[in-house]
LUMMI-448134 format. One record per residue (C-alpha): residue number from 0; x, y, z. Coordinates in pm, whole numbers, plus 50000, padded with zeros to 5 digits. Layout:
REM residues N
<NUM,<X,Y,Z>>
...
This chain:
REM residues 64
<0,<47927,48223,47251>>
<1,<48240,48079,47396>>
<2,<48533,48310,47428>>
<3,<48873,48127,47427>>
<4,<49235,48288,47548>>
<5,<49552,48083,47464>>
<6,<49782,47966,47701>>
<7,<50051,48212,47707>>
<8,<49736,48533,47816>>
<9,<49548,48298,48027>>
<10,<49954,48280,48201>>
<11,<49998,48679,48195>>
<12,<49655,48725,48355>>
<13,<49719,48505,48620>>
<14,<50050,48674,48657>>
<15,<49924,49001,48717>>
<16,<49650,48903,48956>>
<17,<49886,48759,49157>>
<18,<50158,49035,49154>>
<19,<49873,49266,49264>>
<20,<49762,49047,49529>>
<21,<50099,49031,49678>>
<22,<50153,49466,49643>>
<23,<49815,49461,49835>>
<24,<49949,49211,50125>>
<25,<50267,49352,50097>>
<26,<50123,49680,50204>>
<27,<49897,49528,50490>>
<28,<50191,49410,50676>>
<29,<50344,49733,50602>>
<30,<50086,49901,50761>>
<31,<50087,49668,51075>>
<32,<50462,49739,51163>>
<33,<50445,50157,51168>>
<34,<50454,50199,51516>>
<35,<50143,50410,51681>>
<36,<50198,50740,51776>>
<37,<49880,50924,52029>>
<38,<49811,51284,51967>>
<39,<49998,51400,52252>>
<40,<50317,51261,52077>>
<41,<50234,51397,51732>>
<42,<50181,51734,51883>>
<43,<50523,51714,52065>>
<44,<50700,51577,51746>>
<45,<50541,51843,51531>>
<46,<50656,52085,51807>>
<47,<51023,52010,51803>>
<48,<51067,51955,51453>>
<49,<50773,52120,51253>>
<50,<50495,51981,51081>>
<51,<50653,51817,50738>>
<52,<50623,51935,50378>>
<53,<50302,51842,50187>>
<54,<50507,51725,49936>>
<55,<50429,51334,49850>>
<56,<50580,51109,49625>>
<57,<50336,50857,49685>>
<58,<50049,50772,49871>>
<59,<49873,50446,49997>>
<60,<49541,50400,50188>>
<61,<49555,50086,50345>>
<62,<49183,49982,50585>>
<63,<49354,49730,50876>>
């Protein structure tokens, strides 16, 4: 059984695997430019200014 797509979805499909290819990159290199911070720091940062709010408007786990 052969299963056939016209032109125009076979386009959209490709469309969107490529858009979420690029979010995914997008966020790599994101991810590569926060600069590192040791513990030491975070505890001094945390110390002067207080740990911030749990409140997130969005989240992204990105595995470098």
């Amino acid at each position: 059984m052969a299963t056939t797509i016209t032109k125009k979805e076979l386009k959209a499909v490709v469309r969107e695997s490529v858009k979420e290819a690029f979010v995914q990159e997008a966020m790599t290199l994101r991810a590569l430019f926060l600069p590192v911070v040791s513990a030491k720091e975070q505890r001094d940062i945390e110390k002067r200014y207080r740990k911030p709010s749990r409140r997130v408007a969005k989240t992204f786990e990105v595995v470098i």
